[in-house]
N, C-alpha and C positions, 0 to 999 in steps of 0.2 A: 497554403495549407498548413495547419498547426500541427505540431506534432509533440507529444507529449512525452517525457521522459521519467518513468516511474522505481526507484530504487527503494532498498530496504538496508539500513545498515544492521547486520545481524548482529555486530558485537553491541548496540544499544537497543536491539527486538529483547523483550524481556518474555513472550506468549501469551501475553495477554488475550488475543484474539478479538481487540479492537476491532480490526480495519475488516476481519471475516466476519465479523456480525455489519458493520454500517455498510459494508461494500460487497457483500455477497457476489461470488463468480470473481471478484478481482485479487481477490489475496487465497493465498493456503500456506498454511502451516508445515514445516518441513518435518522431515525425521526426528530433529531437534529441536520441535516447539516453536523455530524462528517462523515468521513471515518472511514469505515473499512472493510478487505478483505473478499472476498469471497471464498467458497471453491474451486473454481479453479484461485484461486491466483496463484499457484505453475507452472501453468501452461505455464506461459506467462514469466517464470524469465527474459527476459530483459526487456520487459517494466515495470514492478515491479520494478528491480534494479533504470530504469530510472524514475520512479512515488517518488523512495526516495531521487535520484538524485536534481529533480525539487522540492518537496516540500517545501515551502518557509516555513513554519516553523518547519524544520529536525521531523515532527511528525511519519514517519513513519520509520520503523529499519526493515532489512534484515538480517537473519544470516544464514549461509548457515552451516550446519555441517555434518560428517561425511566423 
């Protein structure tokens, strides 16, 4: 079974609100502008993939394991 591992490093999230327009349901925007995932991140893996894809500043990392 794969299981996928989804982070957001906030000191490099700038609020752009990338990965909430490509990945709809998988990111929101904190109090402070930052992203970060929701629990049905997992749900949506290509536009996830493509939300770290677009990220202009590489803040968000996918790992896929198993």
């Amino acid at each position: 079974m794969t299981t996928v591992d989804i982070t957001v490093d906030k000191d490099r999230c700038v609020g752009s609100a990338t990965c909430v327009v490509v990945a709809a349901g998988s990111f929101v925007l904190d109090e402070h502008d930052r992203s970060e995932p929701t629990s049905q991140a997992g749900s949506d893996l290509d536009g996830v993939e493509q939300a770290e894809q677009l990220c202009p500043t590489a803040a968000i990392r996918v790992v896929r394991s198993g």
